[in-house]
MMTF fields as JSON, N, C-alpha, C and O atoms, coordinates in Angstrom:
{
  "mmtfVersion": "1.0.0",
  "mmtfProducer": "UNKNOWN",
  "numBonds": 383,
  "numAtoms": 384,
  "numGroups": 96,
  "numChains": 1,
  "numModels": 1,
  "chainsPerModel": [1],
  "groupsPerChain": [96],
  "chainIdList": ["A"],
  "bondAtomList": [4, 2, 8, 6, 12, 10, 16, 14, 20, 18, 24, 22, 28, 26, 32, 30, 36, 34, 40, 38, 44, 42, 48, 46, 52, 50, 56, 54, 60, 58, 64, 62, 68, 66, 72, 70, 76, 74, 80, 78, 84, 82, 88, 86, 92, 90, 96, 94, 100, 98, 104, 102, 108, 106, 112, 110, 116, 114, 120, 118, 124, 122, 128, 126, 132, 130, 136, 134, 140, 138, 144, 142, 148, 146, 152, 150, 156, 154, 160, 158, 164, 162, 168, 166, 172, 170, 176, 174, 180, 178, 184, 182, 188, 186, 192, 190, 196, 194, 200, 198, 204, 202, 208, 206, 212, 210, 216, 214, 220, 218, 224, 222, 228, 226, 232, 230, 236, 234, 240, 238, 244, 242, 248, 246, 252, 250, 256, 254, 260, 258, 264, 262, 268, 266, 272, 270, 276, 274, 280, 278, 284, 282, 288, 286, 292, 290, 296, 294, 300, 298, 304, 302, 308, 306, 312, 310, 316, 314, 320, 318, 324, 322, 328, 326, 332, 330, 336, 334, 340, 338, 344, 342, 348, 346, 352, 350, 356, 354, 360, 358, 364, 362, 368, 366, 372, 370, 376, 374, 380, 378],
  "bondOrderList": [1, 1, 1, 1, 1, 1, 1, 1, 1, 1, 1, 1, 1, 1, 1, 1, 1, 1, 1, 1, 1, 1, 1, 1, 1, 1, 1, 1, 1, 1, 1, 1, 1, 1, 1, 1, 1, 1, 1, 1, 1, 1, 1, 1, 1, 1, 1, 1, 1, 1, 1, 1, 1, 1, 1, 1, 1, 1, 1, 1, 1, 1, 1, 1, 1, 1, 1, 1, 1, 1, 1, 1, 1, 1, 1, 1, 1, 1, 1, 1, 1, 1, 1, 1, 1, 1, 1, 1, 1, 1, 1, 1, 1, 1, 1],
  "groupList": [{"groupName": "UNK", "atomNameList": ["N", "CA", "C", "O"], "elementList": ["N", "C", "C", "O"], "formalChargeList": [0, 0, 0, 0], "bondAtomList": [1, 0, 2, 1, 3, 2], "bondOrderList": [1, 1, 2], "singleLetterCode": "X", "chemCompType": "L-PEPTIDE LINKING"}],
  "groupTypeList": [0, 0, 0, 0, 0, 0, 0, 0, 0, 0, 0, 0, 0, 0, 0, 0, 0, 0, 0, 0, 0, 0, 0, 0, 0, 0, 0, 0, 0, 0, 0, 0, 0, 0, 0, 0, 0, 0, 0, 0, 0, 0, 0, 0, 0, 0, 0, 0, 0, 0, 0, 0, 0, 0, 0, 0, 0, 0, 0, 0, 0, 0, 0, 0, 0, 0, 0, 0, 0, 0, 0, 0, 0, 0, 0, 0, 0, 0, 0, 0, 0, 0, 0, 0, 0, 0, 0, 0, 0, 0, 0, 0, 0, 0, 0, 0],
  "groupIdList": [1, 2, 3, 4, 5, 6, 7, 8, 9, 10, 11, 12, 13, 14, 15, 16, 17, 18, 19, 20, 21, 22, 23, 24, 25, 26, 27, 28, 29, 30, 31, 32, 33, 34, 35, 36, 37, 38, 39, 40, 41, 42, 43, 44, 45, 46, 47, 48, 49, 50, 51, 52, 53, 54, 55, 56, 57, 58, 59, 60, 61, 62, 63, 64, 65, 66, 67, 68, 69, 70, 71, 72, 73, 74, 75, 76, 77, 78, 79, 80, 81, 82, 83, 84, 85, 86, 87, 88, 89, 90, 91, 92, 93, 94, 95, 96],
  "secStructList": [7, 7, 2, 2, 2, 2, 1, 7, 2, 2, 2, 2, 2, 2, 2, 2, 2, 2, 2, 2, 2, 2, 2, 2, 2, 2, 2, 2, 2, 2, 2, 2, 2, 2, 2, 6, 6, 7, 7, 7, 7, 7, 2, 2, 2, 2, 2, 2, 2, 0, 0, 0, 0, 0, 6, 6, 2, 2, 2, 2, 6, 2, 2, 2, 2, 6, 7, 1, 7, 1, 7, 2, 2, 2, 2, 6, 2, 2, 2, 2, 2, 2, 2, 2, 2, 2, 2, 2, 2, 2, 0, 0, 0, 0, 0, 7],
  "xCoordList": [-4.025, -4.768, -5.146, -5.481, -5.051, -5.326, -6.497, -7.275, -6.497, -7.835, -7.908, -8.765, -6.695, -6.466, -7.136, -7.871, -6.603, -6.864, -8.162, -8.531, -8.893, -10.199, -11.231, -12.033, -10.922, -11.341, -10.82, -10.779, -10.378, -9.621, -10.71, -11.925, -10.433, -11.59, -12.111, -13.233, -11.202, -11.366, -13.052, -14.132, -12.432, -13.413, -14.674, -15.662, -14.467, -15.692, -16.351, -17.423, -16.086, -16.574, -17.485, -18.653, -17.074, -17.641, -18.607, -19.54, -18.439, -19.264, -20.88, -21.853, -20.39, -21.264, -22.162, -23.338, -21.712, -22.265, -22.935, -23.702, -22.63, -23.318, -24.807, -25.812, -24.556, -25.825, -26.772, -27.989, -25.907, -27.186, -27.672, -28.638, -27.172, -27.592, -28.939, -29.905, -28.596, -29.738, -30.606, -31.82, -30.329, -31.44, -32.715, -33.876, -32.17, -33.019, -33.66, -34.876, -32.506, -33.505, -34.689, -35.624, -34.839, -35.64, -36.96, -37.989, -36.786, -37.44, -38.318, -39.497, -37.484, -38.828, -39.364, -40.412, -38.341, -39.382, -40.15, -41.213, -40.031, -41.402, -42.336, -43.344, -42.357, -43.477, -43.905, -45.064, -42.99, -43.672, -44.217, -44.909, -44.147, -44.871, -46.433, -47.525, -46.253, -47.264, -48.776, -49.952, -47.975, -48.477, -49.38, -50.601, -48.809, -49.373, -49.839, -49.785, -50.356, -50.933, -49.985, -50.622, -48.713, -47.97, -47.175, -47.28, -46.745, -45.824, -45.021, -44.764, -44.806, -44.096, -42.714, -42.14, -41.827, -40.662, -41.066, -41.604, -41.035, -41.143, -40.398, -39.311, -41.29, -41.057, -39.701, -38.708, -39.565, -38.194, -36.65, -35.449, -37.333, -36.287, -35.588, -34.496, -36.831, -36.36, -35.726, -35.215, -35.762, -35.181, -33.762, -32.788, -33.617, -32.149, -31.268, -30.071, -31.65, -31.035, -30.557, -29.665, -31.06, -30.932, -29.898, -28.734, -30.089, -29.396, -28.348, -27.433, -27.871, -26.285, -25.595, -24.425, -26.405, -25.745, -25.936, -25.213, -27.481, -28.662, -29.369, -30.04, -29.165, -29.931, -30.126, -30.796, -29.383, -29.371, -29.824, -30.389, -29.843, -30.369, -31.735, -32.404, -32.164, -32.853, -34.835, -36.024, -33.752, -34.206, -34.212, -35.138, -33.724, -33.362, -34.404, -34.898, -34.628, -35.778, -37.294, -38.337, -37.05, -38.475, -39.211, -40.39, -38.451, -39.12, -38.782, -39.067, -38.1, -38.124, -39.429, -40.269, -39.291, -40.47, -42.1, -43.154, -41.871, -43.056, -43.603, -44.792, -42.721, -42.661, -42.81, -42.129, -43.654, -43.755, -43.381, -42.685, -44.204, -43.403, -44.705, -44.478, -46.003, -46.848, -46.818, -47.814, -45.823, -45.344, -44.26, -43.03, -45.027, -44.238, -42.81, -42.124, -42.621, -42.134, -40.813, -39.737, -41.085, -40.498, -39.669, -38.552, -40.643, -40.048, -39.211, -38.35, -39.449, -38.636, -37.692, -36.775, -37.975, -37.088, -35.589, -34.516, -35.775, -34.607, -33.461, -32.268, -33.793, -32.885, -32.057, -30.933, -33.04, -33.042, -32.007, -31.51, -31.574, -30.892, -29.867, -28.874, -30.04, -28.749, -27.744, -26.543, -28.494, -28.077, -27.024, -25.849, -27.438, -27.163, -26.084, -25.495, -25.792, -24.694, -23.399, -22.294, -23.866, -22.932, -21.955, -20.735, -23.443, -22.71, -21.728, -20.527, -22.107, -20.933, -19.95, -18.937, -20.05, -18.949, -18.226, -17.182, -18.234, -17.874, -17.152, -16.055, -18.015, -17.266, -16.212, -15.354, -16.433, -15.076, -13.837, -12.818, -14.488, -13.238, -12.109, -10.881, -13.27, -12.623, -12.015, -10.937, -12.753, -12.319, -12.829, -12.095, -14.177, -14.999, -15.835, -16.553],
  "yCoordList": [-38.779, -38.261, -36.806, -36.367, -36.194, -34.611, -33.996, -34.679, -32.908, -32.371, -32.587, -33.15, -31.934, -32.145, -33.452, -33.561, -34.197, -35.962, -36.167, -37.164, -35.941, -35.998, -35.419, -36.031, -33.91, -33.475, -33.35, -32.291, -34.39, -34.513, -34.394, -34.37, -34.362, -34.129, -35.896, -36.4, -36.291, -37.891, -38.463, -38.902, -38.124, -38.171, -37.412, -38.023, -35.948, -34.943, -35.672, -35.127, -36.72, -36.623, -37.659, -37.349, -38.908, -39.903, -39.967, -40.752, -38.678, -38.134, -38.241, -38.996, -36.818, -36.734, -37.821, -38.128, -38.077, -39.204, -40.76, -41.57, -40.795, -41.794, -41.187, -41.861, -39.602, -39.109, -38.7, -38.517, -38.61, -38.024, -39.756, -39.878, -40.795, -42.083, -42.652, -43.403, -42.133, -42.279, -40.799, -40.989, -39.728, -38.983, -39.481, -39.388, -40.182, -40.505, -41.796, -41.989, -42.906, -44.065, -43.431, -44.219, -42.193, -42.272, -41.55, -41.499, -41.055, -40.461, -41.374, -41.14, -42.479, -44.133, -44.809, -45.451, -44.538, -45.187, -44.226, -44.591, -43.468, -42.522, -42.62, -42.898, -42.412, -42.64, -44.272, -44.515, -45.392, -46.47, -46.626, -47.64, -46.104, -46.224, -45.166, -45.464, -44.593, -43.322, -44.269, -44.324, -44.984, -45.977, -46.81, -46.653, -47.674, -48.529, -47.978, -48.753, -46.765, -46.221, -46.596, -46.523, -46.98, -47.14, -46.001, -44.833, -46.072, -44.84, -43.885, -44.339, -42.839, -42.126, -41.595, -42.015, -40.52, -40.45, -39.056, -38.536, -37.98, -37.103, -35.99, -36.158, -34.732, -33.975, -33.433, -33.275, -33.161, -32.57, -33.746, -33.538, -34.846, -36.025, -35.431, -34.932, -35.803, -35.259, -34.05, -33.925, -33.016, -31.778, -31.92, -31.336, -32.631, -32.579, -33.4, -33.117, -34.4, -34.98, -34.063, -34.419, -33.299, -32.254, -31.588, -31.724, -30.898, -29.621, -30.56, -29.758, -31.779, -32.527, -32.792, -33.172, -32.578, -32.384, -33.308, -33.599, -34.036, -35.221, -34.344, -35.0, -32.896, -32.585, -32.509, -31.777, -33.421, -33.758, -35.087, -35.543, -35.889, -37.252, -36.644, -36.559, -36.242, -36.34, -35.189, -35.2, -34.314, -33.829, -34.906, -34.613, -35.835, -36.611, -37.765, -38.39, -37.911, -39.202, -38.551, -39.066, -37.424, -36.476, -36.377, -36.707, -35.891, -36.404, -37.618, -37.792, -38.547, -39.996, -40.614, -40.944, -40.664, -41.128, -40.488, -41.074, -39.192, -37.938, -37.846, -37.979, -37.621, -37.688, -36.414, -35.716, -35.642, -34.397, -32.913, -31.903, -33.43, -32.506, -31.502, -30.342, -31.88, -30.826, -29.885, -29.354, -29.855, -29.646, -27.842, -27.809, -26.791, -26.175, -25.543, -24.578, -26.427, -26.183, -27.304, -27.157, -28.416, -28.929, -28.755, -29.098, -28.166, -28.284, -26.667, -26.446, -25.473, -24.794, -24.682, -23.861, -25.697, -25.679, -26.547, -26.153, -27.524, -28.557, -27.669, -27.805, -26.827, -26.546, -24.857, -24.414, -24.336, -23.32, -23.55, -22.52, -24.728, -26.027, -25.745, -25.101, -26.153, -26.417, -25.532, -25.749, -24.072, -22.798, -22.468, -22.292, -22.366, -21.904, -22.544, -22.124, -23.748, -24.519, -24.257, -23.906, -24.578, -23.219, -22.46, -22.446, -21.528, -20.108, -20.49, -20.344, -20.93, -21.552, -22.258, -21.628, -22.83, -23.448, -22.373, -22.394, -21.284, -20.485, -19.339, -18.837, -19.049, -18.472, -19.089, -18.531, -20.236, -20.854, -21.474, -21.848, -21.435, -21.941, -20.478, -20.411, -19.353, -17.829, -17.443, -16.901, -17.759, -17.081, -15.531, -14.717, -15.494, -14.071, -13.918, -12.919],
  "zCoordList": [-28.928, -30.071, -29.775, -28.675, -30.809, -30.298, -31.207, -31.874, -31.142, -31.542, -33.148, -33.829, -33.508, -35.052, -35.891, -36.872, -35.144, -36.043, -35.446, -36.065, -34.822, -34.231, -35.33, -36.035, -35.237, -36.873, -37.989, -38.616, -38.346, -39.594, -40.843, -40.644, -41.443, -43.014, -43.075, -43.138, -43.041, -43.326, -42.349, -42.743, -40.87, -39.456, -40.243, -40.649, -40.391, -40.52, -41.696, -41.957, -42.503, -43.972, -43.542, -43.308, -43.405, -42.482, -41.86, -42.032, -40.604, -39.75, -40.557, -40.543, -41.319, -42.249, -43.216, -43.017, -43.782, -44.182, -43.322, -43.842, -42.562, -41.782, -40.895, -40.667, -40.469, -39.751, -40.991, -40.964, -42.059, -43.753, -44.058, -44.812, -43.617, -44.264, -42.583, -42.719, -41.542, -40.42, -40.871, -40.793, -41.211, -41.51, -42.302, -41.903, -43.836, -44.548, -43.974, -43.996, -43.317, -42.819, -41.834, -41.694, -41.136, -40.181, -40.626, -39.953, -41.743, -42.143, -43.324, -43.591, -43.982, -44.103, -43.089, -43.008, -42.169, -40.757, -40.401, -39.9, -40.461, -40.199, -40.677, -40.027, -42.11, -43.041, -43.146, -43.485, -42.862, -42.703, -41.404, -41.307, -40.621, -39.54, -39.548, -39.065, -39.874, -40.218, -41.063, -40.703, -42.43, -42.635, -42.0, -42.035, -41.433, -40.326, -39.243, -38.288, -38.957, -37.727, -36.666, -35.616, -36.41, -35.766, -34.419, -34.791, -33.59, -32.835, -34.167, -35.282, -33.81, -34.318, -34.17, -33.166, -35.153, -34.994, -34.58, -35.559, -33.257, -32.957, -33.921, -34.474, -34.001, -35.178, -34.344, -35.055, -33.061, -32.563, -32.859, -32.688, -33.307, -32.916, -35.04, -35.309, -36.125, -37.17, -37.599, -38.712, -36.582, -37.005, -36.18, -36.655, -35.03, -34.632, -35.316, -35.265, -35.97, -36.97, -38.396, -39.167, -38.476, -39.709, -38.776, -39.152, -37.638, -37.556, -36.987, -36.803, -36.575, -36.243, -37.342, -37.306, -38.64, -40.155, -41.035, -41.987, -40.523, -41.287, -42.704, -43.5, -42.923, -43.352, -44.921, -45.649, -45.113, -47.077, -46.718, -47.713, -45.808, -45.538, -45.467, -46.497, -44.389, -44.616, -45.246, -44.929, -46.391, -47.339, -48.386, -49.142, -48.735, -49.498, -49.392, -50.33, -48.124, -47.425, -47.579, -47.983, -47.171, -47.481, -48.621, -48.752, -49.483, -50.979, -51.7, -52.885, -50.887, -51.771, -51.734, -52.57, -50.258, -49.397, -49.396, -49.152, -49.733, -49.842, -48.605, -48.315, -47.911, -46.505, -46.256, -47.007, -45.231, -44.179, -45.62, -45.511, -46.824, -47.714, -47.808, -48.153, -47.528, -47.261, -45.736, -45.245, -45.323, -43.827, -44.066, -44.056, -44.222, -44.555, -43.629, -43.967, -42.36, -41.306, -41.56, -40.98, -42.502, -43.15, -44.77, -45.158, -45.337, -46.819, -46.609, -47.46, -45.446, -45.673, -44.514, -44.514, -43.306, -42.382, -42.489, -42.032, -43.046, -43.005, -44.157, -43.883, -45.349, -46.013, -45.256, -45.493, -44.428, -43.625, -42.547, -42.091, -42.038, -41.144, -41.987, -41.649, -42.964, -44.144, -44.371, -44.21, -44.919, -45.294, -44.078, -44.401, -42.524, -41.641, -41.03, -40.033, -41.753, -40.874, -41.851, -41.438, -43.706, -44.564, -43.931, -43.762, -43.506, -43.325, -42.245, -42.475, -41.175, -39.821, -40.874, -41.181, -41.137, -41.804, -42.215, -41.562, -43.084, -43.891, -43.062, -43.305, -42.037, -41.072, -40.213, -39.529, -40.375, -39.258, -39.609, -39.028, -41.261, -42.207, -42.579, -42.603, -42.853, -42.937, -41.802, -41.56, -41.27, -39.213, -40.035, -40.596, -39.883, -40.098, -39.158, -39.127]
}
């Protein structure tokens, strides 16, 4: 198997979608735990999930949930995550 079929669109799409479907679950477990005075989901553990490419999951979990949305480290960091991985994208798809 070589690099190609490794990142195939098919792989990358997948990818994607399974870490945006644990973004948003962790981000109801957060808030249900938050709930219940329970342990928490560390604020470093929610932002690496965004920046491995969680971050429509879990923007998506954030305001379903109304989760960390008075958090302005949140409501402008995770799309800030977003923008920036774009632009990588954009550059590596251009080769710019």
């Amino acid at each position: 198997m070589n690099i190609q079929e490794i990142f195939s669109i098919q792989n990358i799409v997948i990818y994607l979608v399974v870490v945006n479907l644990i973004g948003f679950f962790i981000m109801w477990l957060d808030k249900r735990k938050a709930r219940h005075s329970k342990w928490r989901i560390k604020e470093n553990t929610l932002f690496l999930v965004a920046a491995i490419g969680g971050g429509i999951g879990t923007i998506a979990g954030m305001y379903t949930f109304r989760h960390k949305t008075q958090k302005a480290k949140f409501v402008f960091g995770f799309p800030a995550i977003i923008v920036l991985q774009i632009l990588i994208a954009i550059m590596i798809i251009f080769k710019i």
